[in-house]
N, C-alpha and C positions, 0 to 999 in steps of 0.2 A: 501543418503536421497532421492533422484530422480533419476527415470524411465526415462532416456534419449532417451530406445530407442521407450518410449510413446509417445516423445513431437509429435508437429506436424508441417508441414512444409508448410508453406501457399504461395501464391506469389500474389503480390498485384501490385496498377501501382499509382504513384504518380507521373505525368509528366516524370517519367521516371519509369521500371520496377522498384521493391523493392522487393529484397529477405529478406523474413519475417520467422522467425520461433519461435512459442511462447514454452515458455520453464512454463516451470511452473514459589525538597524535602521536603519528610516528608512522616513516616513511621508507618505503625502502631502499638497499644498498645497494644504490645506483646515482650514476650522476647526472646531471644538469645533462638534456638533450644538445645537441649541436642540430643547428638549422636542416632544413634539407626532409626528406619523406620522399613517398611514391612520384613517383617521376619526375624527382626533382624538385617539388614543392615545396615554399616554406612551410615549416610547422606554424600551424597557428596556435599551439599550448603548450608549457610546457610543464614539466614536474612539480609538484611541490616540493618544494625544501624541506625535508627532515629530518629526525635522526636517524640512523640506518636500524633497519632491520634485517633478519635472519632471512635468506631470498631463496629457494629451491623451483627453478620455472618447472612448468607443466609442458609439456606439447610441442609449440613451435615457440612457447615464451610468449603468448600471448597473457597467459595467468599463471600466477605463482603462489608456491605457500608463503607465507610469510608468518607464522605464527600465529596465536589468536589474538579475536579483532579488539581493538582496545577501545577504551570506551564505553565497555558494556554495564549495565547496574546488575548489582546485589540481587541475584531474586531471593526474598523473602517470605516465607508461610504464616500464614495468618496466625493470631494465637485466639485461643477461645475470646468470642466477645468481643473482636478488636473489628472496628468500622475497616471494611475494602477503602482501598483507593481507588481514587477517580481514575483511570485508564483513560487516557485520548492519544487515537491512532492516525497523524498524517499520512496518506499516501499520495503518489504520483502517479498514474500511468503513464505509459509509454519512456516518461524518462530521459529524453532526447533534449540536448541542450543549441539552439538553431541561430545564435547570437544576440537572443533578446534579452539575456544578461539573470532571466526568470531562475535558472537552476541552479549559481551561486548565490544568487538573493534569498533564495531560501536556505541552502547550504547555514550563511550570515548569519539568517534567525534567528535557526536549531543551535548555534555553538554558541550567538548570544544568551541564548537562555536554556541550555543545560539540554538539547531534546534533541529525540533521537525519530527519526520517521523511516516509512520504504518508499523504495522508490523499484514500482514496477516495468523495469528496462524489458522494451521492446527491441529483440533481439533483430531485427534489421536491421537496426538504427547502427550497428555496427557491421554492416554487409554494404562495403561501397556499390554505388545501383551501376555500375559499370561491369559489378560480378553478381546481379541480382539472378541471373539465369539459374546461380546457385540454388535458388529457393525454391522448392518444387511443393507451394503450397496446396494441402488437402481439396480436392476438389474445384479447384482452379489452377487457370493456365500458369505455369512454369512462369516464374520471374513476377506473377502478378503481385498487387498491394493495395489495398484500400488507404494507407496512410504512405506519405512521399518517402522515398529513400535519401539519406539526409547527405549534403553536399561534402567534400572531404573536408574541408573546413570547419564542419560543425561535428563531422564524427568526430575531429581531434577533441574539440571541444568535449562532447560527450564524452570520451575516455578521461579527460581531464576530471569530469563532474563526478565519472561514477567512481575514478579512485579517490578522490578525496572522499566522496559522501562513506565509502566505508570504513577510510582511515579514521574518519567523524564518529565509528559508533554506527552508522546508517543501513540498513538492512537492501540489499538490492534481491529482489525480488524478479519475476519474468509479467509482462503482457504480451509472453508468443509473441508472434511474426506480423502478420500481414493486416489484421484489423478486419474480417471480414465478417460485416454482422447483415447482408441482404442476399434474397435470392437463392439458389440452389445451393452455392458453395459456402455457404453461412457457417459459422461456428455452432450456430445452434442446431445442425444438423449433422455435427461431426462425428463420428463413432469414437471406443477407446484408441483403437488404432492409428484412426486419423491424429488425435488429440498427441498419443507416442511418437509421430510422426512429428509435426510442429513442436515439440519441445524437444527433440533429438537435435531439432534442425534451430532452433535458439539458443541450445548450448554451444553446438559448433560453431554459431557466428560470432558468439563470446571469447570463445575459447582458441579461435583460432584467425582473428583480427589481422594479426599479424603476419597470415600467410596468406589473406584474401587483400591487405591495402598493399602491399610488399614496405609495409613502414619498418623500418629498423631502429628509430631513431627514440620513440617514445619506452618509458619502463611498462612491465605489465601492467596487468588490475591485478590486485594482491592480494586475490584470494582464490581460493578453487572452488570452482562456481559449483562443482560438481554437489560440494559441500555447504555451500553455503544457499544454492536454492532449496528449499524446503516451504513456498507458495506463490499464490500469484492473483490475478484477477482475468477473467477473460473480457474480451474484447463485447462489449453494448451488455455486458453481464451475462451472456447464452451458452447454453452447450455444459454449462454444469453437471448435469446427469451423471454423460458420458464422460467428462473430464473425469470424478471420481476415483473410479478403478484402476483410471491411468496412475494418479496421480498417488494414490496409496501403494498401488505396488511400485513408484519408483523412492515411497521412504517419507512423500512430504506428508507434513503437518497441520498444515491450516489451506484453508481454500477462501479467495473474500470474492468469488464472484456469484452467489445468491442474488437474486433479481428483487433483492429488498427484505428486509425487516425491520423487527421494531428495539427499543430500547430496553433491549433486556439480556442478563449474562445468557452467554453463549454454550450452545452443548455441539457434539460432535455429530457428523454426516460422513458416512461410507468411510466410519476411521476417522475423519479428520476434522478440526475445529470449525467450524464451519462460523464465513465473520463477515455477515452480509452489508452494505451499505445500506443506513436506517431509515426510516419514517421520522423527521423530528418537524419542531412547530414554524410553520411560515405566516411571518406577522402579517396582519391584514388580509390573511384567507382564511374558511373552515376548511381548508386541507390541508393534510403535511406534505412536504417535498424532502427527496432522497437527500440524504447528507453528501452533497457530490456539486460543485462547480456547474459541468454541466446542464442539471437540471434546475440547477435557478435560473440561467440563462433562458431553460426553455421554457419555464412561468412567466416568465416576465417579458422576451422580446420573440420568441419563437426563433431567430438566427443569429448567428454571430455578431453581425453589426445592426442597429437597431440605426432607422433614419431620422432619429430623432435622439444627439445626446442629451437633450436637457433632460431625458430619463435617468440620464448613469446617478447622479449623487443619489437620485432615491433608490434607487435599485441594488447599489451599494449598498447604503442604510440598510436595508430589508435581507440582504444576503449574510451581511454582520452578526443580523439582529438574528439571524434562525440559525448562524453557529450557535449563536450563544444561549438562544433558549433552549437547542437541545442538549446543549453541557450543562446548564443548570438547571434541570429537569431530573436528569439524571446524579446531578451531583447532590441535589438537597433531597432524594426520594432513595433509587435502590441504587445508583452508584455502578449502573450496568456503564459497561463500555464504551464509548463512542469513537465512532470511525466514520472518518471525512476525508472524501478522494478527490485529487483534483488532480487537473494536467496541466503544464508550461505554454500557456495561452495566453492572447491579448485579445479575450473575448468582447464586445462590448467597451471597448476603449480601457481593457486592464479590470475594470471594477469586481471581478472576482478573486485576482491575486490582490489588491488592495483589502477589498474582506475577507479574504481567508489569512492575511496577514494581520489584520486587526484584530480580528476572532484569536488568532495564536496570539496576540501580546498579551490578551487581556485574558486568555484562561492560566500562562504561563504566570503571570501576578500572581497564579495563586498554588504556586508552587510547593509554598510551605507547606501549604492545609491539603496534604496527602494528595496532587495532583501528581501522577505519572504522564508525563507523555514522551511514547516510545513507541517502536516498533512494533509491526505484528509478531514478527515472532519474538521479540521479547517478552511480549505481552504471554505468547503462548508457552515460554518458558514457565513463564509467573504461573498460569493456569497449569500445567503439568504438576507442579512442586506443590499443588495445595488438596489438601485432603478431601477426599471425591462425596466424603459427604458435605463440606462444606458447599460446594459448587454447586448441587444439589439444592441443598438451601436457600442458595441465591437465585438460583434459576426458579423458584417459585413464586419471586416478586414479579408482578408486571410492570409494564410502562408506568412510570411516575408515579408506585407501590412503597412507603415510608414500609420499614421492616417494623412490625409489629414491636410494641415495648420498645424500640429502640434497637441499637446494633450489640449491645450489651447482652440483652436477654434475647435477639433473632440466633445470635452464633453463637450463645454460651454453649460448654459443652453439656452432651448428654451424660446425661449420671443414669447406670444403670441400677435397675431398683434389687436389689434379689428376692425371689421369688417367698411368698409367702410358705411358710414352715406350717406341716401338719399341729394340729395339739395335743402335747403331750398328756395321756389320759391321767389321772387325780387318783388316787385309790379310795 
C-alpha cells in the first residue's frame, strides 16, 4: 500500500537532535446486500446489521444523509481551575483495508474501550485502478500513484471499514489521492490550486463510488462527505504552506500535516488548528522521534523488513515504550495533546501495530482519570467551545511544563481589581 522508498527523511533539533522520518450504532435503512457487483463479481463484504436509519442519498447514492453521527461525546468547557484532560488523537492514513484483517482490529479496540479515532481515507482507494485514468493528478501523468490502487475485493472491504468506523463515532478524514512526496510533481511543490484540484478530485471518488465500480449492490457511506470533511494530513507531511488557503476557503478546521512539533497545546495556522505530529521521548536514544509508526521503523531498521527478526520483540518494546512516555510526559506536566499516526501495515513483522495497540490498551486504563481519546475534530470541537483566554493560558506551558501552583491556581479565574479611587480631601 506504500511507497517507502518515497517517504522522506527529515532531521529536526529538539534540545537534542531528532531523527525524523515522515512516512505517510446505528445503521442504515437498507437491507442485507445480495451477492453479485461489477461484472458479476461476488461481493466480498457485506452491511452491517443495524437499526434503520433516516436515509436521503446524495448523487448517484454513493453517500447519504443519515442524520447525525452517533456516538459523539459531550463537549464540555473547562470551569475555573479545573485540570484539562488528557487528549490522545489515533490517526490512520490512507485508510485502505487490503485483507490483512489491520482496519477491523482496530475498529475492535476503539469500541472495546469507548474511543473514537480518524481515519485519513485516501480517496483512490475507492477509484477502481481499471478507471484510474479518472485521476488527473497535479503535476503528474494522468492515472499516475505513488501508492497501489487497491484490488475490487479490497475496495469492498474499505467501504465496509469506512461505514462502520463512522457509524462507530469514527471521524474520516482525507490523505488526498496519489501519495506523491519526490521529484518535480511532489506535494511539496503544489500550489493552492493544485491542492483545489486533488481534493475536488478525492471527494468525487467518494462520492461517487458507485458510478465508477458500476456496484449496485452495497448501501452508501452514510454521510455527506461534503460535510463531514473538515481535515486531513498530506502525503510525507509536505506542501502545507500551500495547502492552507485552499483548505480555509473550502470551510475546514484543523490541518495535522505540520512537518513536526512538540508537546504542547495547539494554536491556529492560516485560520485553522494547526495539529502537527510531535517530538516525544525514544528510550535508549538522546533524540526524540515523530509520534508516527513510520518513523520508529526508520530508527531502528531503515526498511520495512529488517534481515534480522531477532530485532522485532526489542524494537517493539521501544516503540511501546516512546508511546507511552510521550503520554505520560504530557499527562503528569501540561496535559498538551498528543497525536500518534499510523497506517494499516505489516511493517517489520507487524511490531508496530502490536505497539500501537499496547500503547492504546494501557493509556485507555486510564480512562477514568480525565483521559479522552478521540478524534481530531472532536478534539477541535473541545477546543472551539473553551474560552480563548484559557487556551491562551495553556499554550504557555512548554514540553513537560507542570502549570505553576498547580491546575488550581494556573486556570483560576481572573478577578478584576477596580481601579484605585482618588482621595477624598478632609476639611
Amino acid at each position: 500500500m506504500s511507497a517507502l522508498s518515497r517517504r522522506t527523511l527529515l532531521t529536526t533539533a529538539a534540545g537534542a537532535a531528532a531523527s525524523v522520518v515522515v512516512g505517510c450504532g446505528t445503521e442504515l435503512a437498507e437491507k442485507e446486500p445480495a451477492p453479485g457487483g461489477r461484472k458479476g463479481q461476488k461481493s466480498g463484504a457485506s452491511a452491517n446489521r443495524r437499526p434503520a436509519r433516516p436515509l436521503s442519498l446524495i448523487g448517484d447514492g454513493s453517500t447519504a444523509r443519515t442524520g447525525a453521527q452517533p456516538n459523539q461525546p459531550v463537549v464540555e468547557k473547562l470551569e475555573p481551575g479545573q485540570t484539562p484532560p488528557q487528549f490522545v488523537i489515533f490517526s490512520w492514513d490512507g485508510a485502505g483495508e487490503v485483507g490483512t484483517g489491520l482496519f477491523p482490529r482496530f475498529l475492535k479496540l476503539a469500541a472495546d474501550h469507548g474511543a473514537r479515532m480518524t481515519f485519513f481515507l485516501s480517496g483512490i482507494y475507492l477509484l477502481p485502478e481499471t478507471e484510474k485514468l479518472a485521476y488527473a493528478p497535479p503535476n503528474n501523468p494522468v492515472g499516475a500513484s505513488e501508492i497501489g490502487y487497491l484490488t475490487d475485493e479490497h475496495l469492498r472491504l474499505t467501504l465496509e471499514n469506512i461505514r462502520r468506523a463512522w457509524l462507530d463515532g469514527h471521524e474520516i478524514g482525507t490523505h488526498f489521492n496519489g501519495h506523491f512526496c519526490a521529484g518535480g510533481g511532489s506535494v511539496g511543490n503544489w500550489t493552492p490550486a493544485d491542492w483545489q484540484s486533488e481534493i475536488d478530485q478525492a471527494k468525487r471518488f467518494v462520492t461517487s463510488w458507485k458510478t465508477s465500480t458500476g456496484w449496485d449492490d452495497l448501501p452508501p457511506l452514510p454521510f455527506d462527505y461534503e460535510a463531514e470533511l473538515v481535515g486531513g494530513r498530506t502525503p510525507c507531511l509536505l506542501g502545507q504552506d500551500n495547502l492552507l488557503p485552499t483548505a480555509a476557503a473550502l470551510g475546514w478546521r484543523y490541518d495535522a500535516s505540520s512537518p513536526g512539533g512538540n508537546q504542547v497545546w495547539p494554536g491556529k495556522r492560516g485560520g485553522l488548528w494547526d495539529l502537527p505530529l510531535q517530538l516525544i521521548p525514544f528510550p535508549g536514544h538522546s533524540f526524540e522521534v515523530l509520534s508516527m509508526d513510520y518513523n520508529m521503523l526508520a530508527n531502528q531498521s531503515k526498511t520495512a523488513t529488517s534481515s534480522d527478526p531477532r530485532n522485532y520483540p526489542g524494537w517493539r518494546a521501544q516503540a511501546t515504550a516512546s508511546y507511552l512516555a510521550g503520554f505520560q510526559r504530557a499527562y503528569e506536566t501540561n496535559r498538551a495533546p498528543l497525536y500518534i499516526g499510523n497506517h494499516f501495515e505489516q511493517w517489520n513483522g507487524g511490531i508496530y501495530m502490536d505497539a500501537v495497540e499496547e500503547a492504546f490498551k494501557q493509556i485507555a486504563a486510564l480512562g477514568e482519570r480525565d483521559v479522552r481519546m478521540v478524534s481530531f475534530r472532536q478534539f477541535v470541537d473541545w477546543l472551539d467551545a473553551q474560552d480563548p483566554a484559557v487556551l491562551d493560558r495553556l499554550r504557555q506551558l512548554e514540553v513537560g511544563e507542570k502549570p505553576p501552583g498547580g491546575w488550581s491556581e494556573f486556570l483560576a479565574p481572573v478577578t478584576m481589581t477596580a481601579p484605585p479611587q482618588p482621595a477624598v480631601p478632609t476639611a
